[in-house]
N, CA, C and O atoms as a GROMACS GRO file, in nm:
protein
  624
    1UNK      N    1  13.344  13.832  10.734
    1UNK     CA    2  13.217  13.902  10.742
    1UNK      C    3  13.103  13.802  10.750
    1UNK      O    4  13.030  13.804  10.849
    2UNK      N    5  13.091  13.750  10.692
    2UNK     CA    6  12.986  13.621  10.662
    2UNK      C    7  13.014  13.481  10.531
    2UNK      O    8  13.094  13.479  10.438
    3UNK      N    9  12.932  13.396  10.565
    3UNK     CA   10  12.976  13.305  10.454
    3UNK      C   11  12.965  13.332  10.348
    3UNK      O   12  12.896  13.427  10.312
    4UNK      N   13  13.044  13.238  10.250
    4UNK     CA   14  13.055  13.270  10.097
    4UNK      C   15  12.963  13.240  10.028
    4UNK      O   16  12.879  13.177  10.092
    5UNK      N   17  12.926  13.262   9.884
    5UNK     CA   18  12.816  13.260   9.847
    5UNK      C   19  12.830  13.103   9.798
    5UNK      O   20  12.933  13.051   9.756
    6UNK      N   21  12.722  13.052   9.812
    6UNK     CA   22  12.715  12.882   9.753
    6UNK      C   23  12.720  12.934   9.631
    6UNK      O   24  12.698  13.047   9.586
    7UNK      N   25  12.762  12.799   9.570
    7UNK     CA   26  12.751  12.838   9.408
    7UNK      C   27  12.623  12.747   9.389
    7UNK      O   28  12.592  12.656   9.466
    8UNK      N   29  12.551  12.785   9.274
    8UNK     CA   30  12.479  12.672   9.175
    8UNK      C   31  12.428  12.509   9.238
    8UNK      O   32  12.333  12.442   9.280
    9UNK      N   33  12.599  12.511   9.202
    9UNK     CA   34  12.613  12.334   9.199
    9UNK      C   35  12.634  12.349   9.346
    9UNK      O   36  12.574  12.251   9.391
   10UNK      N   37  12.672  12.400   9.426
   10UNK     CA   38  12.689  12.376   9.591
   10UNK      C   39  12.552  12.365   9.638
   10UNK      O   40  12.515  12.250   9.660
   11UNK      N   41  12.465  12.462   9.660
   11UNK     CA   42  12.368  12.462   9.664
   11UNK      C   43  12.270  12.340   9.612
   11UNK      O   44  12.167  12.307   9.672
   12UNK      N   45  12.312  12.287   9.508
   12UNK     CA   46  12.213  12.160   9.493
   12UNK      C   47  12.278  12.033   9.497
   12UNK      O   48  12.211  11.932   9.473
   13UNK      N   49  12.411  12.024   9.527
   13UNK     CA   50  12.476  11.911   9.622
   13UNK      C   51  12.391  11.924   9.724
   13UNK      O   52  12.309  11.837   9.753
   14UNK      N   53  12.414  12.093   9.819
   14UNK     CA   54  12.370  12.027   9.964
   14UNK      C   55  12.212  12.003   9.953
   14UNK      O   56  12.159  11.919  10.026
   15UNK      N   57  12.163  12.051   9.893
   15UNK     CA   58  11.999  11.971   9.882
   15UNK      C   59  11.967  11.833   9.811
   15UNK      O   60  11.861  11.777   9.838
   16UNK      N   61  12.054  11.779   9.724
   16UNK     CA   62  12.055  11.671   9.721
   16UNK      C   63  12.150  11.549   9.849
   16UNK      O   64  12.150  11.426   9.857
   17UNK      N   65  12.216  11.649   9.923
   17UNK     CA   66  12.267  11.512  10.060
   17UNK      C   67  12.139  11.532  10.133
   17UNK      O   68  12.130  11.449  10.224
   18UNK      N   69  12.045  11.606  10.125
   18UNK     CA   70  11.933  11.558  10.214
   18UNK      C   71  11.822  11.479  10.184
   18UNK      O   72  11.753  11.428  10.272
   19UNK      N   73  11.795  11.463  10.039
   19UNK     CA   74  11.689  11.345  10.013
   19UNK      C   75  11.679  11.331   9.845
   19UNK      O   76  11.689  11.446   9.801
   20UNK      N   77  11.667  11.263   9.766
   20UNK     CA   78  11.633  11.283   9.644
   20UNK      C   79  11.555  11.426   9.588
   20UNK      O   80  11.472  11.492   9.650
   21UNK      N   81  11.604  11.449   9.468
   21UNK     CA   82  11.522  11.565   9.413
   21UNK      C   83  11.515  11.537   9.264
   21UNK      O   84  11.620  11.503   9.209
   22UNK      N   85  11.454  11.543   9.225
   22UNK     CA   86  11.411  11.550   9.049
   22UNK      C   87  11.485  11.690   9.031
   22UNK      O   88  11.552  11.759   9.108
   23UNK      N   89  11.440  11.708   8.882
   23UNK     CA   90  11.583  11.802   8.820
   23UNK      C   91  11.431  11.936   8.836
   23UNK      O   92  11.450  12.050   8.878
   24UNK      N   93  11.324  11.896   8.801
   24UNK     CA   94  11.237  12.017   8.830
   24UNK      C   95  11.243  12.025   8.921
   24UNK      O   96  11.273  12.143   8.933
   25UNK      N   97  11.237  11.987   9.014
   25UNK     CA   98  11.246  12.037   9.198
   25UNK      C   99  11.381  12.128   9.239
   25UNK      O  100  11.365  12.226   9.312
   26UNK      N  101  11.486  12.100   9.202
   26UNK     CA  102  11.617  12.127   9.183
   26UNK      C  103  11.577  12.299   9.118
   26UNK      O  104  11.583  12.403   9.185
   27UNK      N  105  11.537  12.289   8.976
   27UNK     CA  106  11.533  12.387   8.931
   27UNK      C  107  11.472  12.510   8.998
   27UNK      O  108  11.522  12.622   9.008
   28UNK      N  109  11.382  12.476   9.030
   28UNK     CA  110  11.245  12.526   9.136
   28UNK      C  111  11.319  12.617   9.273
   28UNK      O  112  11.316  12.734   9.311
   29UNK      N  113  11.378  12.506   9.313
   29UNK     CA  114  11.427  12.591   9.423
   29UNK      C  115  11.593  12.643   9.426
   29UNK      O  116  11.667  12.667   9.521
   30UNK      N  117  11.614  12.647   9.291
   30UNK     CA  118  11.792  12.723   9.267
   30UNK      C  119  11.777  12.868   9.187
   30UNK      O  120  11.860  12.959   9.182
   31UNK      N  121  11.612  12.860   9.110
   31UNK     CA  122  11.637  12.939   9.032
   31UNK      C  123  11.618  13.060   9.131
   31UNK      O  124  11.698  13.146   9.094
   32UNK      N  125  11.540  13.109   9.253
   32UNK     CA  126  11.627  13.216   9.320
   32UNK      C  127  11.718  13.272   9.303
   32UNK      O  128  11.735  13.388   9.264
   33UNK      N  129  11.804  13.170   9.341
   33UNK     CA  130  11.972  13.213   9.368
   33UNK      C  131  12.026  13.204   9.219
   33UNK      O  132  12.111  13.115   9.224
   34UNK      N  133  12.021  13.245   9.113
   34UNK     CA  134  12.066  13.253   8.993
   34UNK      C  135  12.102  13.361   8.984
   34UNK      O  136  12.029  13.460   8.998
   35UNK      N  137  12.231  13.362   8.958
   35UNK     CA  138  12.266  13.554   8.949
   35UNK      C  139  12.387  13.545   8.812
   35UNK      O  140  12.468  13.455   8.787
   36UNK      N  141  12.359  13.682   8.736
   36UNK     CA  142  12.395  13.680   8.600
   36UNK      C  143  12.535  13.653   8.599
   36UNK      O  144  12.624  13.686   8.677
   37UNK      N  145  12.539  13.559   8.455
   37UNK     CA  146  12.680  13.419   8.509
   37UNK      C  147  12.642  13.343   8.458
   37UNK      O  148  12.663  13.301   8.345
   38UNK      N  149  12.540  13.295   8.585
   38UNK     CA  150  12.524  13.148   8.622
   38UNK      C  151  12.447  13.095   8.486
   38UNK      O  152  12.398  13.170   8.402
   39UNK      N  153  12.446  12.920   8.482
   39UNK     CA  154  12.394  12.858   8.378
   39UNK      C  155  12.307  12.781   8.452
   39UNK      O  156  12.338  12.662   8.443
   40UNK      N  157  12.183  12.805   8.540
   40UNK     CA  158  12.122  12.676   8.637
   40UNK      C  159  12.144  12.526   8.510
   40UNK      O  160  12.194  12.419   8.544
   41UNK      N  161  12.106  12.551   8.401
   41UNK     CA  162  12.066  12.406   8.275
   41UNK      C  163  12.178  12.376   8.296
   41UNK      O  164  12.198  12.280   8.371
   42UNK      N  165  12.301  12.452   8.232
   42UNK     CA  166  12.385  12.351   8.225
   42UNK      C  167  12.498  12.266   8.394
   42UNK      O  168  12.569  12.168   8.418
   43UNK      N  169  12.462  12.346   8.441
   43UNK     CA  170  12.492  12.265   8.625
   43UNK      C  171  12.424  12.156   8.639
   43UNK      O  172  12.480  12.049   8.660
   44UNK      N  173  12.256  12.173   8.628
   44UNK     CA  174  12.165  12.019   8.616
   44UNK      C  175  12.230  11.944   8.533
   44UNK      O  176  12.280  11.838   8.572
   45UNK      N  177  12.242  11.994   8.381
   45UNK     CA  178  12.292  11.878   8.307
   45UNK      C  179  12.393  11.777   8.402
   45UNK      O  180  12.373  11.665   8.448
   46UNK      N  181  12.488  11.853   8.410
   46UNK     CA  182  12.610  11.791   8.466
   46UNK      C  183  12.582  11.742   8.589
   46UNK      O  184  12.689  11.697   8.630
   47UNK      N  185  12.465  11.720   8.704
   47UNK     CA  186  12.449  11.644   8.787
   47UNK      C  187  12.351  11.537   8.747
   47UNK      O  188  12.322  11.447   8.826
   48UNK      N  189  12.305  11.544   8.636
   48UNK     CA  190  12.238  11.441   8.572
   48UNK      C  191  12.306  11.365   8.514
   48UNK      O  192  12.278  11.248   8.536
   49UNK      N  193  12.408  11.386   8.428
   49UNK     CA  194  12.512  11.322   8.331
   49UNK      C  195  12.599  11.272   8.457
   49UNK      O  196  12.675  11.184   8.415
   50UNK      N  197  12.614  11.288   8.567
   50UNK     CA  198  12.705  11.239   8.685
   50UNK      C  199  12.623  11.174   8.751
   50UNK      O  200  12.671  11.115   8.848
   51UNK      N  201  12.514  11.165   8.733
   51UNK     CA  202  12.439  11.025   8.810
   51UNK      C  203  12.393  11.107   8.990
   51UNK      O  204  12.362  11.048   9.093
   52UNK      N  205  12.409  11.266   8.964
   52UNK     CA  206  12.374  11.327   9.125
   52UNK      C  207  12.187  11.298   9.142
   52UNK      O  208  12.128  11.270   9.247
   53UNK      N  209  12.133  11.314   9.020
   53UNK     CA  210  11.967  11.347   8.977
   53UNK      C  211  11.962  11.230   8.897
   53UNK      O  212  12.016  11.204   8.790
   54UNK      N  213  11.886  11.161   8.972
   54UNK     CA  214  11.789  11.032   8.917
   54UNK      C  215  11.646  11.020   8.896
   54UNK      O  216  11.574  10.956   8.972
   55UNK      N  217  11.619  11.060   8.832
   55UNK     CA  218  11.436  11.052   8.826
   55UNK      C  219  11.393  10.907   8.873
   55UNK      O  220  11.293  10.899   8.944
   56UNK      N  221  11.468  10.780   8.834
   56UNK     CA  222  11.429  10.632   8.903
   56UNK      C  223  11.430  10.656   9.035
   56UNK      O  224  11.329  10.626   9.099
   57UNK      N  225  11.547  10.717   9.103
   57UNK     CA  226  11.599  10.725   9.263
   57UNK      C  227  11.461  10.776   9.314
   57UNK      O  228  11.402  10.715   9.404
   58UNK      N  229  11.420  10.870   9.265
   58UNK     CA  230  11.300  10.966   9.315
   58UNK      C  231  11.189  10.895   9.328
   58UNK      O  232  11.121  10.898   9.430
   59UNK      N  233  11.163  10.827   9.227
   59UNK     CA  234  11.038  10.776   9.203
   59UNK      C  235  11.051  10.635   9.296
   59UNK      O  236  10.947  10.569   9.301
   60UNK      N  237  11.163  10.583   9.368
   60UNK     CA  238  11.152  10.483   9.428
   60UNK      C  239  11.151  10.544   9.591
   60UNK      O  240  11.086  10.480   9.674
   61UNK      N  241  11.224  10.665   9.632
   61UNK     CA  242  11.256  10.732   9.747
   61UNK      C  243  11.083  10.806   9.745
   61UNK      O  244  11.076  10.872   9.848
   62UNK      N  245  10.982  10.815   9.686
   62UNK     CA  246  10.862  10.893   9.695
   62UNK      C  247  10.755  10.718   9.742
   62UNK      O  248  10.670  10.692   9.827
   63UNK      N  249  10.816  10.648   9.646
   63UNK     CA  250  10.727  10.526   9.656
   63UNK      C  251  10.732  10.468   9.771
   63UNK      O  252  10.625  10.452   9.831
   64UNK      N  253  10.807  10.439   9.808
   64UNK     CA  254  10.906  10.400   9.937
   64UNK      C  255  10.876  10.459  10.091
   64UNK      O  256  10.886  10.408  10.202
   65UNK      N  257  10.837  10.580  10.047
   65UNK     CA  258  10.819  10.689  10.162
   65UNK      C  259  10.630  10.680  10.190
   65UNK      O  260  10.578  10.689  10.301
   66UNK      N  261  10.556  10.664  10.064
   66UNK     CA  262  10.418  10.700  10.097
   66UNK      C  263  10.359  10.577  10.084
   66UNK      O  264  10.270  10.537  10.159
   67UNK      N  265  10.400  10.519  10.001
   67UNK     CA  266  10.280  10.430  10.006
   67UNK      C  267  10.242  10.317  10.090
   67UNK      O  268  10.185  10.219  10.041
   68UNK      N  269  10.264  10.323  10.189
   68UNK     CA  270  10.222  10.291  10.298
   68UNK      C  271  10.095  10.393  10.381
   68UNK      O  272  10.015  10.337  10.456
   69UNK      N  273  10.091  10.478  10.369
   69UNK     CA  274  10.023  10.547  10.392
   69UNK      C  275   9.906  10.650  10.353
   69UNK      O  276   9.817  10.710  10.414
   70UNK      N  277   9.965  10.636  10.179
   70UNK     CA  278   9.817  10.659  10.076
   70UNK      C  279   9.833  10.540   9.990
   70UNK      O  280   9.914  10.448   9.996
   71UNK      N  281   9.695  10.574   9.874
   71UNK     CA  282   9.695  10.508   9.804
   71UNK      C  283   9.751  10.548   9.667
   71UNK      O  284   9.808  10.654   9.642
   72UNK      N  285   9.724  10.439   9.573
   72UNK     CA  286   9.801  10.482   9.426
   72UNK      C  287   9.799  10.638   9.338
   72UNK      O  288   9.892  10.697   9.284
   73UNK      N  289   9.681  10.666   9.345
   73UNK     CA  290   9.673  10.788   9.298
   73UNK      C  291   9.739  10.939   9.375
   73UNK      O  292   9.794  11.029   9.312
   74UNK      N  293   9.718  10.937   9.518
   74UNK     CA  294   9.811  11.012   9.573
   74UNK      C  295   9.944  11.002   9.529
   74UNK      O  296  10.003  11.104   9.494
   75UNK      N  297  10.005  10.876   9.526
   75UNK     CA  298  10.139  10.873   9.539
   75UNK      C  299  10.157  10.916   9.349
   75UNK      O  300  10.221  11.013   9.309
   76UNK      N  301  10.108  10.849   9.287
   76UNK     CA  302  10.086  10.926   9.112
   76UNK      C  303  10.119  11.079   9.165
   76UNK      O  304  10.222  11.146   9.172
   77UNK      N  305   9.990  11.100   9.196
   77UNK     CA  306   9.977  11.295   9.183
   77UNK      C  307  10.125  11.350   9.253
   77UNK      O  308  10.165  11.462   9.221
   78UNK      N  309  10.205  11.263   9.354
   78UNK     CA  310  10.329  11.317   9.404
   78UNK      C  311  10.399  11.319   9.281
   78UNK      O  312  10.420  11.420   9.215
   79UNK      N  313  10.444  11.175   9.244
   79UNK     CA  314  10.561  11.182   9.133
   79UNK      C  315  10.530  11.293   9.023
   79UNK      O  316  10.605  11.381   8.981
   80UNK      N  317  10.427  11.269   8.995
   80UNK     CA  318  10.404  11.417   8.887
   80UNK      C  319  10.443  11.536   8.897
   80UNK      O  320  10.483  11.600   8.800
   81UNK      N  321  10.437  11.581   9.016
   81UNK     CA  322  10.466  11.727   9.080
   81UNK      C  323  10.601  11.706   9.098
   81UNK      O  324  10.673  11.806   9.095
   82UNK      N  325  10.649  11.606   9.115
   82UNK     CA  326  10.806  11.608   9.086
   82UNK      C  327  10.859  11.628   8.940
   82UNK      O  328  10.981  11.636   8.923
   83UNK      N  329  10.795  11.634   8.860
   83UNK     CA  330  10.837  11.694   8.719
   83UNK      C  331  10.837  11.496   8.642
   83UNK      O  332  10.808  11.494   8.522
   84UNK      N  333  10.855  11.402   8.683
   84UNK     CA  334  10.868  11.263   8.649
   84UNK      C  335  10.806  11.258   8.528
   84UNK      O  336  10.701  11.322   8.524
   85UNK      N  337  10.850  11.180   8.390
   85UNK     CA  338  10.774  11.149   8.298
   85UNK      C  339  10.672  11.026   8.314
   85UNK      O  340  10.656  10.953   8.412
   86UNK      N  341  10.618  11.025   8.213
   86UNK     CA  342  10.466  10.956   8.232
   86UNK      C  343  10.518  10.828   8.257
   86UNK      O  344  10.476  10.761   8.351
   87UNK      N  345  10.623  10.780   8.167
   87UNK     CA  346  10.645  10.631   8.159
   87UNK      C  347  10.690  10.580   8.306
   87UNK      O  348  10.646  10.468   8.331
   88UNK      N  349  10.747  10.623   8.380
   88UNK     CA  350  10.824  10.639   8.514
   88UNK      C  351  10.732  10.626   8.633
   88UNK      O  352  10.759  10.573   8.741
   89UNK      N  353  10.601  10.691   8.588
   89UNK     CA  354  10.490  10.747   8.705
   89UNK      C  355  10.409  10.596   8.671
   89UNK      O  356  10.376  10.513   8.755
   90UNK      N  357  10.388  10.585   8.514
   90UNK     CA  358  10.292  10.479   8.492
   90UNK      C  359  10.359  10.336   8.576
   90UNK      O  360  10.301  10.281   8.670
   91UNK      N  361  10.515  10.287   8.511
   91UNK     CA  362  10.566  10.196   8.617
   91UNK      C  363  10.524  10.162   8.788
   91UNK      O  364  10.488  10.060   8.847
   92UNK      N  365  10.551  10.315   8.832
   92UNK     CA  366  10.552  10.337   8.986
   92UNK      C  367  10.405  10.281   9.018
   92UNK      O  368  10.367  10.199   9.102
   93UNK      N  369  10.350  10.341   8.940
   93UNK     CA  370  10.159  10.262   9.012
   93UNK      C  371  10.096  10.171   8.931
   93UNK      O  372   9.973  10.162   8.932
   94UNK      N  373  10.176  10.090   8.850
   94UNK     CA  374  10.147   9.966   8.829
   94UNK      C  375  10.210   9.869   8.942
   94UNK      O  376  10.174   9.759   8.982
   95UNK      N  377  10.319   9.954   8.976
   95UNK     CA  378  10.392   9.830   9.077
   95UNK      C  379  10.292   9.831   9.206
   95UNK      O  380  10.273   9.733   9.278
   96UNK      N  381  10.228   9.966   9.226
   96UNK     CA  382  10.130   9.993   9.371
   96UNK      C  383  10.022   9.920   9.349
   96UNK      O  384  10.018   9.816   9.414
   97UNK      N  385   9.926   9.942   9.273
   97UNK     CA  386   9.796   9.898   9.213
   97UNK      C  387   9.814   9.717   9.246
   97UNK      O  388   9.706   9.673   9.285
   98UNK      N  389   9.900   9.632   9.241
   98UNK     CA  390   9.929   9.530   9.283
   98UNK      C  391   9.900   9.498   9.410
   98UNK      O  392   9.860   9.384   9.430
   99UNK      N  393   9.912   9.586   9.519
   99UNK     CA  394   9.924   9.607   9.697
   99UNK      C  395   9.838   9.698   9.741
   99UNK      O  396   9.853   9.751   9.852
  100UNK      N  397   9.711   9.736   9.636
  100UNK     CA  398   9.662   9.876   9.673
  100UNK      C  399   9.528   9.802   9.797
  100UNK      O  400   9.494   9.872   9.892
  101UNK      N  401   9.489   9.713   9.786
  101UNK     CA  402   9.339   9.684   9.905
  101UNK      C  403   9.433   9.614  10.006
  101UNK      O  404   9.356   9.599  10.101
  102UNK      N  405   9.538   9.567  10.040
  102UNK     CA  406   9.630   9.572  10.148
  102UNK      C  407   9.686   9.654  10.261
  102UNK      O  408   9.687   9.647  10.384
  103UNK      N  409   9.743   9.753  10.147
  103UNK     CA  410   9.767   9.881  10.158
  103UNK      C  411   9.646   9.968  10.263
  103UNK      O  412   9.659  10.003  10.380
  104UNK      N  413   9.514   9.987  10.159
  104UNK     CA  414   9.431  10.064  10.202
  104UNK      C  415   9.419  10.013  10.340
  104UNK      O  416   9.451  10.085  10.435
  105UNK      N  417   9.366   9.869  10.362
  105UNK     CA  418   9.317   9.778  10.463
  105UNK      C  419   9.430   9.825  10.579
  105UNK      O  420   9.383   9.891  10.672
  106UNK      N  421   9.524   9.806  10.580
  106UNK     CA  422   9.629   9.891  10.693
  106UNK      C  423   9.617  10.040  10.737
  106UNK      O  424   9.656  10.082  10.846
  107UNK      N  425   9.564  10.109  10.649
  107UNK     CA  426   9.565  10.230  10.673
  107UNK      C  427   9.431  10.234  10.734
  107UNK      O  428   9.414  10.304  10.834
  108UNK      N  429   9.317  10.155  10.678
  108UNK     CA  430   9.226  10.183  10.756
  108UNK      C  431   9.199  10.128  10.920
  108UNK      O  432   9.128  10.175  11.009
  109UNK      N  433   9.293  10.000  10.916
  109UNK     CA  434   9.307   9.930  11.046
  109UNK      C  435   9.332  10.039  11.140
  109UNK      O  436   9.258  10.061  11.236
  110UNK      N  437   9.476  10.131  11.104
  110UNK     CA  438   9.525  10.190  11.212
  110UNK      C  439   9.453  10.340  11.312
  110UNK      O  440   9.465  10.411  11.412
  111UNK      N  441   9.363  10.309  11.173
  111UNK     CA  442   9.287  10.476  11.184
  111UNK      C  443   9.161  10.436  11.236
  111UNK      O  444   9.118  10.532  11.301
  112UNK      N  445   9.062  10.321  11.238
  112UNK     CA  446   8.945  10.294  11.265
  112UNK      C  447   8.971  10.204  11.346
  112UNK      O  448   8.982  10.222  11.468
  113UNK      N  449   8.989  10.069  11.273
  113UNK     CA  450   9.010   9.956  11.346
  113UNK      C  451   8.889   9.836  11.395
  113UNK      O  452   8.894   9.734  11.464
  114UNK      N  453   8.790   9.902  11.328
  114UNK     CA  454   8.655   9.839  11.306
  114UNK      C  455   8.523   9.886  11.228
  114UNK      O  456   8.470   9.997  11.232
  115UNK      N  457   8.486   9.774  11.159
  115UNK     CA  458   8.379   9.798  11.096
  115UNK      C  459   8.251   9.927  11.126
  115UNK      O  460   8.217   9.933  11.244
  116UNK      N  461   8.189  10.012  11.046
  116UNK     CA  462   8.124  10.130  11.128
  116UNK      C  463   8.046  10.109  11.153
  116UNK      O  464   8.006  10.033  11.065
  117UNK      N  465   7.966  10.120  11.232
  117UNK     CA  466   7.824  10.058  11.320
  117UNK      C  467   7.708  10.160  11.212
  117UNK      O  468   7.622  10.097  11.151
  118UNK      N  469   7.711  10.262  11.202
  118UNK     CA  470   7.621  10.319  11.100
  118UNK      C  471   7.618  10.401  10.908
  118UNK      O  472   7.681  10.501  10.873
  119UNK      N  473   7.551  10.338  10.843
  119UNK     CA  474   7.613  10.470  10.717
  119UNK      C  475   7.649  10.553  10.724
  119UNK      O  476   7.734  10.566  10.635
  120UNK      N  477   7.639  10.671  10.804
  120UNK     CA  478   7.700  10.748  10.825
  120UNK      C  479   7.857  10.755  10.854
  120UNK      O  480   7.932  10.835  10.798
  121UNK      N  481   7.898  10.659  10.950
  121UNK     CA  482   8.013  10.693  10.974
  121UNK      C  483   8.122  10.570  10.815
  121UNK      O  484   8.228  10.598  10.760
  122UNK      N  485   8.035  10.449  10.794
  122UNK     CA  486   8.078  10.459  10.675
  122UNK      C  487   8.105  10.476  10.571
  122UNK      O  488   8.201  10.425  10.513
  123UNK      N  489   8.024  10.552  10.526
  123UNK     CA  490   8.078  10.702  10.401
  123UNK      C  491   8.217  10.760  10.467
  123UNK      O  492   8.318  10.757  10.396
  124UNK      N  493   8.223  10.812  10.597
  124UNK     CA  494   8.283  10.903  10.677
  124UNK      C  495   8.442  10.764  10.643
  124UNK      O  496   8.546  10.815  10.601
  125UNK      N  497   8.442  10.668  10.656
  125UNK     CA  498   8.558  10.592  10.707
  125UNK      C  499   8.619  10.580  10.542
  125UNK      O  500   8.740  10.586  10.519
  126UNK      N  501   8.493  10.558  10.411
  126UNK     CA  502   8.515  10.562  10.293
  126UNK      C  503   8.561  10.689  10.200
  126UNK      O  504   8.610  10.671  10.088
  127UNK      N  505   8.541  10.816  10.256
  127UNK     CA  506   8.587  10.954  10.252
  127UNK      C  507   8.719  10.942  10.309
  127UNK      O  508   8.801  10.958  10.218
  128UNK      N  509   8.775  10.920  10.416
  128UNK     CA  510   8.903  10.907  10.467
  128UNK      C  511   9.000  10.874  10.371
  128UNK      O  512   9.080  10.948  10.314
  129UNK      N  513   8.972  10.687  10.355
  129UNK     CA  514   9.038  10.668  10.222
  129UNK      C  515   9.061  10.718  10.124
  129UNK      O  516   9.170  10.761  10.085
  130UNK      N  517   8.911  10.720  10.047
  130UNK     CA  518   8.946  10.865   9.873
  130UNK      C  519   9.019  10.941   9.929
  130UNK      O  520   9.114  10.960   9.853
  131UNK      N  521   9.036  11.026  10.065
  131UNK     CA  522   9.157  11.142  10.043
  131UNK      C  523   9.251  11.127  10.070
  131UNK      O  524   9.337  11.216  10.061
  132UNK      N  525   9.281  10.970  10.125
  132UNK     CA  526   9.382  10.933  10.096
  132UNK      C  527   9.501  10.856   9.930
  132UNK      O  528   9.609  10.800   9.911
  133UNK      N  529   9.383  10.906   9.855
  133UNK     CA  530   9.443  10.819   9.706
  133UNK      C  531   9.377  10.721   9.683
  133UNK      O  532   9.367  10.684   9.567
  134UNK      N  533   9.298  10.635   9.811
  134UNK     CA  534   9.247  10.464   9.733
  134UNK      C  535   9.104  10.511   9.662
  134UNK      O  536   9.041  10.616   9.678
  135UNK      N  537   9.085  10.431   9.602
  135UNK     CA  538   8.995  10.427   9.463
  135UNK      C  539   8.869  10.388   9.578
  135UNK      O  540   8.890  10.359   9.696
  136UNK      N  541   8.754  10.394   9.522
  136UNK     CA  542   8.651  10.446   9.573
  136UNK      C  543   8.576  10.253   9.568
  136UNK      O  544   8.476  10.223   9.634
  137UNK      N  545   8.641  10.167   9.493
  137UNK     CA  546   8.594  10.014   9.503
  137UNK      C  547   8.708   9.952   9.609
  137UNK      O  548   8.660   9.861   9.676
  138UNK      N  549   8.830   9.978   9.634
  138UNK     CA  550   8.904   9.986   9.720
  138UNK      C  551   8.865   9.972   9.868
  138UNK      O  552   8.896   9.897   9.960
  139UNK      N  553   8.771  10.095   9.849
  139UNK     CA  554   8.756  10.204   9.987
  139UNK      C  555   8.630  10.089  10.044
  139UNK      O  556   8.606  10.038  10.153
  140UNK      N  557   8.577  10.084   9.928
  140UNK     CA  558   8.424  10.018   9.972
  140UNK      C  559   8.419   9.871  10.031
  140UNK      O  560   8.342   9.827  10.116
  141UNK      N  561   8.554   9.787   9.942
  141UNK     CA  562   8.582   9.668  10.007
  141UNK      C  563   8.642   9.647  10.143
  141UNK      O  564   8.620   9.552  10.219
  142UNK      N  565   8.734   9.770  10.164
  142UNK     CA  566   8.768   9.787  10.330
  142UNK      C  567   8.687   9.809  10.410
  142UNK      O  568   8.716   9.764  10.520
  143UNK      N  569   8.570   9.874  10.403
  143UNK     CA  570   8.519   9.908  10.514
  143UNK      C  571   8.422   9.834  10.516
  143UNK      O  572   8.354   9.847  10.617
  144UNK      N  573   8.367   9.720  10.402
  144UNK     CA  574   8.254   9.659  10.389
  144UNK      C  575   8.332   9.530  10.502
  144UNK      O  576   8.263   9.468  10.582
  145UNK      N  577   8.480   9.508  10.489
  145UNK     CA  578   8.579   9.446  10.555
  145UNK      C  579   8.546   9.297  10.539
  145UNK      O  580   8.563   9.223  10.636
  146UNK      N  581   8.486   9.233  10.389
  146UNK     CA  582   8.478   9.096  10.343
  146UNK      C  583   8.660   9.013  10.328
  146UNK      O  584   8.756   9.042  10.258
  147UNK      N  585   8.636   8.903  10.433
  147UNK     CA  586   8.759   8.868  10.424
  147UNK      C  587   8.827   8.772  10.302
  147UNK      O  588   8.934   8.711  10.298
  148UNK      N  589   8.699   8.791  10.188
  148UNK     CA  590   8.696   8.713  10.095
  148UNK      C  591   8.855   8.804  10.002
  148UNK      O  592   8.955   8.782   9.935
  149UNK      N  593   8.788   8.894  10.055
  149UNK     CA  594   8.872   9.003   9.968
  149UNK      C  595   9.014   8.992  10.008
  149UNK      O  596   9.104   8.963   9.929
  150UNK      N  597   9.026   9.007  10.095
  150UNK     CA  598   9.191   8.976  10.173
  150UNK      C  599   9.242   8.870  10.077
  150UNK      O  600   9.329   8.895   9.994
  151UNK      N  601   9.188   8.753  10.091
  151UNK     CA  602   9.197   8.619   9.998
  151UNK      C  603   9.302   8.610   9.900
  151UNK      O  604   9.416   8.568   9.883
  152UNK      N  605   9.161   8.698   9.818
  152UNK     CA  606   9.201   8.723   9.665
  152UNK      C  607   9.302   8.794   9.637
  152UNK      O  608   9.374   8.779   9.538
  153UNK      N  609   9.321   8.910   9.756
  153UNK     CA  610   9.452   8.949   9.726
  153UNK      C  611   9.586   8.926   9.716
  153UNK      O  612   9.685   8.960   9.651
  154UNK      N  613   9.543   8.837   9.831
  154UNK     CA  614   9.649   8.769   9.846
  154UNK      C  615   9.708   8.654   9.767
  154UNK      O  616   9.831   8.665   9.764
  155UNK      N  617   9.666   8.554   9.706
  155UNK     CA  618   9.703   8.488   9.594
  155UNK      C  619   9.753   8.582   9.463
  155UNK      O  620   9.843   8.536   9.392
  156UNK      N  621   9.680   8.749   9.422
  156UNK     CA  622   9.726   8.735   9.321
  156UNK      C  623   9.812   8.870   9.331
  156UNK      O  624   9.886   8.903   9.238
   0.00000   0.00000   0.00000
């Protein structure tokens, strides 16, 4: 007639062979399919205790994936919404915050690619950034585009 019903744990195998998931994300999108029986907690447990759900994996597969393309606080506000504890999130953007006027400076290269000829459009190029996550002294050193700054980053 049609296919069988996934179970639980099938269901969040096959969403975990497609990319990392935190155990709240997991939860989020199984508890739908929960039908009286089922234990969603204790199935997570057991893909947690089996090493299927990694909150490190996540937080390196999220880091990995964005930050190239925002800045620290975006990529923060992701891991959070992944359910991640603080200590985990705090790690992740201490390691960013290291690469963050690099970072920004690329993103703004690819998107502008030159200094703005009027205030206007540099607020406009410094708005880009903030919604991209970089911090607003960040934003200001990119587009002010002092290569002193590059420098400094670069040594430390």
């Amino acid at each position: 007639m049609g296919f069988a019903r996934l179970s639980l744990k099938g269901r969040a195998l096959k969403l975990l062979a497609q990319r990392e998931h935190s155990r709240l994300e997991l939860e989020r999108k199984l508890t739908p399919h929960v039908e009286e029986g089922d234990d969603l907690g204790a199935v997570l447990d057991m893909l947690e205790q089996r090493g299927f759900i990694s909150a490190e994996r996540v937080a390196e597969s999220v880091v990995h994936g964005k930050a190239a393309r925002f800045g620290t606080a975006r990529v923060a506000q992701e891991l959070r919404s992944k359910g991640l504890d603080d200590e985990l999130v705090r790690a992740a953007t201490q390691q960013l915050r290291a690469t963050e006027l690099q970072r920004a400076h690329a993103v703004w290269r690819q998107r502008f690619g030159q200094p703005p000829a009027t205030p206007q459009e540099r607020l406009r190029q410094m708005r880009f950034l903030a919604a991209r996550g970089f911090g607003m002294e960040v934003a200001s050193k990119v587009v002010r585009g002092r290569a002193e700054d590059w420098d400094a980053q670069d040594e430390g």
